[in-house]
PAZAPA-4460 file (N, C-alpha, C; in steps of 0.05 Angstrom, whole numbers, plus 32768, in hexadecimal, padded with zeros to 4 digits):
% residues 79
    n_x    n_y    n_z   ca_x   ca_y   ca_z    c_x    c_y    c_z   seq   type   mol
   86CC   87B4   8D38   86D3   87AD   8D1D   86CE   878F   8D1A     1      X     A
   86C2   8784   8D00   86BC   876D   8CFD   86CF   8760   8CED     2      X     A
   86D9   876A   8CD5   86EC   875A   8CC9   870B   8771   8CBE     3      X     A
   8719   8764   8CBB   8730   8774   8CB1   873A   8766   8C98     4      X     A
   8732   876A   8C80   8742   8760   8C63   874A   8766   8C60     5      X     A
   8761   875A   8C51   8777   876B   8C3B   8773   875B   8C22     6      X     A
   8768   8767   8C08   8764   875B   8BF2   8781   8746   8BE9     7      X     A
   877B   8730   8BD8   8790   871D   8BDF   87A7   8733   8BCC     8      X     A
   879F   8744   8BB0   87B9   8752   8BA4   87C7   8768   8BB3     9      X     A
   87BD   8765   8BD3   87CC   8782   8BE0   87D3   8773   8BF8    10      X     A
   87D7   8756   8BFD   87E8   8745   8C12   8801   8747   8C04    11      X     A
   880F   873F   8C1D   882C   873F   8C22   8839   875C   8C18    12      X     A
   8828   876E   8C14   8835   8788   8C19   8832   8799   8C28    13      X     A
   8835   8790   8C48   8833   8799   8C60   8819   87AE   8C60    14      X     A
   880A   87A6   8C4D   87E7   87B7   8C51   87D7   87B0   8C70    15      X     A
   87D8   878F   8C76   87D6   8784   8C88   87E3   8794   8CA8    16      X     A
   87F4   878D   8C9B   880A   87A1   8CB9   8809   87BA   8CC2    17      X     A
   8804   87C8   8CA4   8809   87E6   8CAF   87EA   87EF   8CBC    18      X     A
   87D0   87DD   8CAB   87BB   87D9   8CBB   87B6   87D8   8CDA    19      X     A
   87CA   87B6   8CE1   87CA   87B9   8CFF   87DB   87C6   8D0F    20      X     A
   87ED   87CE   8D02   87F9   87E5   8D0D   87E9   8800   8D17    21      X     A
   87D5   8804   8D08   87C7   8822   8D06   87B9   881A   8D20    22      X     A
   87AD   8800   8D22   879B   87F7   8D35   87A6   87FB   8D50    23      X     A
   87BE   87EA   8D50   87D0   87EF   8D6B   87D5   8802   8D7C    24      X     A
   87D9   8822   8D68   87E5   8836   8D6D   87CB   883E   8D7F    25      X     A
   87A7   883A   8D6E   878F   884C   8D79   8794   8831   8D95    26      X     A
   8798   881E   8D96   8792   8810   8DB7   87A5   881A   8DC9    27      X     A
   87C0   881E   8DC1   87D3   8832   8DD3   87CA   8842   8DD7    28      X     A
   87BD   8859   8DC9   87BA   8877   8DCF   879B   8876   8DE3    29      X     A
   878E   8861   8DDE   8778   885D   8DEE   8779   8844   8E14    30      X     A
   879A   883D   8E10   8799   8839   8E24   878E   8814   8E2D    31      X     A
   878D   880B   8E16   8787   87EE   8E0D   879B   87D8   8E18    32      X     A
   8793   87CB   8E28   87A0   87B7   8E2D   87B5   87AA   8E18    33      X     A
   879F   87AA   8DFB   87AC   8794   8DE8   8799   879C   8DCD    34      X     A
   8797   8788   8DC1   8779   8785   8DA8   8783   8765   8DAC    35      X     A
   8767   8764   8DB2   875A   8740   8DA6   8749   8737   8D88    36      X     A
   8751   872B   8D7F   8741   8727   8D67   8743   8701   8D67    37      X     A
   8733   86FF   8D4E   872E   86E1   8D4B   8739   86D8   8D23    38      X     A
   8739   86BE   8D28   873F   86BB   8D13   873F   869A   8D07    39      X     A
   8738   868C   8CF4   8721   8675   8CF1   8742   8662   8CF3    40      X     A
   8737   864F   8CF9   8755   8639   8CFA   875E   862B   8CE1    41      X     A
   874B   8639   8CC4   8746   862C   8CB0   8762   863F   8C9C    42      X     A
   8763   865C   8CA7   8772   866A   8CA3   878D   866F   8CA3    43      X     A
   8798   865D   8C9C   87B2   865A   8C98   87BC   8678   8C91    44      X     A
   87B6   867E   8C7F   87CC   869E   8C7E   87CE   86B0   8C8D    45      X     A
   87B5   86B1   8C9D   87AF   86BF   8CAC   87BB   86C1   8CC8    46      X     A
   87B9   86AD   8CD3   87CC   869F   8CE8   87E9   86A2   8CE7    47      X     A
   87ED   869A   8CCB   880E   86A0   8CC8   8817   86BA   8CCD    48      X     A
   8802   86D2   8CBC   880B   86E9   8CC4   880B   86F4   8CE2    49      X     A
   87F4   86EC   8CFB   87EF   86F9   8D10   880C   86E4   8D22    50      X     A
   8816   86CF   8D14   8824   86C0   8D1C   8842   86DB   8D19    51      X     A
   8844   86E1   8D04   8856   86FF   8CFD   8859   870E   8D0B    52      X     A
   8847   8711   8D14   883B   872C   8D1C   8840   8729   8D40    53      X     A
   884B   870E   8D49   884F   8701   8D60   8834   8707   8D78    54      X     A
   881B   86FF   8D68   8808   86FF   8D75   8809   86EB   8D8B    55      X     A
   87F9   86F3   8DA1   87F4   86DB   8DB0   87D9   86C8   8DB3    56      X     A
   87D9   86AD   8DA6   87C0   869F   8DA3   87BA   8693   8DC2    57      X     A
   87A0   869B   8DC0   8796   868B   8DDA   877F   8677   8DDD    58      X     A
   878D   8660   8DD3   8786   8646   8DCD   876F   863B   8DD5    59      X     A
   876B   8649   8DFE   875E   863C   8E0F   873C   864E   8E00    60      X     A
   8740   8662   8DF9   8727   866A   8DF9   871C   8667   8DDD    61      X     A
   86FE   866E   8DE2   86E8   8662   8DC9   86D2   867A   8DC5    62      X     A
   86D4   8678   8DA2   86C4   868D   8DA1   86AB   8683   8DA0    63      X     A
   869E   8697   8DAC   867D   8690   8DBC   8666   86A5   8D9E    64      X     A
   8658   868F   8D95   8636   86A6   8D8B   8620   869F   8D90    65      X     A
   8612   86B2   8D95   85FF   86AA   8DA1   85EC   86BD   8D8E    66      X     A
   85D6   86B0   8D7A   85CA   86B7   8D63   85AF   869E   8D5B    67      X     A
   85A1   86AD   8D42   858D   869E   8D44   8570   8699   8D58    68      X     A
   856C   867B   8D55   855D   867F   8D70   8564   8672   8D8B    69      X     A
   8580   8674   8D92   8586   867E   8DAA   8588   869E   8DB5    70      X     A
   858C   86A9   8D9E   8593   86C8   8DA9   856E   86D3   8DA7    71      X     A
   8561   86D0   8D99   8543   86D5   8D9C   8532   86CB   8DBC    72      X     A
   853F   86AD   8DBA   853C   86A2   8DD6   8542   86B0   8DF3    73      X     A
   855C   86BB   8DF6   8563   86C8   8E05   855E   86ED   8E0A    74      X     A
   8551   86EA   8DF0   854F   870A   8DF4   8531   8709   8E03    75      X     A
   851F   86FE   8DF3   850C   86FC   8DFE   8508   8707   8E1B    76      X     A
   851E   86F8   8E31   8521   86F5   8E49   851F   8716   8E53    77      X     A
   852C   8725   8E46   852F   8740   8E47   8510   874F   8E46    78      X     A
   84FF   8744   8E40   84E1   8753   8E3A   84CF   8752   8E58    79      X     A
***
């Protein structure tokens, strides 16, 4: 999954939650360590909520892309 919205007129009525809730339940039943997701540092509401939600941020790590022409570059290598 790439993104998870909740239109801004259906925030703060636990649409969000019952969302990651649903999510939680399929990583339990599948035996999931956890769910990792990401989220921009620009995002204040967003944060607040996974902050709710007593997520755990893990500060040390960085999200990595590799696109463009580095990812053309590297594929190449594959031929």
């Amino acid at each position: 999954m790439e993104d998870l919205f909740v239109r801004p007129h259906f925030r703060r009525k636990n649409v969000g939650r019952a969302l990651f809730a649903h999510i939680a339940a399929i990583a339990q039943k599948d035996g999931c360590f956890g769910v990792m997701f990401t989220v921009m540092e620009w995002n204040g509401s967003a944060i607040e909520f996974y902050q709710e939600l007593s997520a755990t941020f893990l500060n040390d790590w960085k999200v990595v892309c590799l696109k463009g022409n580095a990812l053309e570059a590297i594929a190449k290598e594959a031929k």
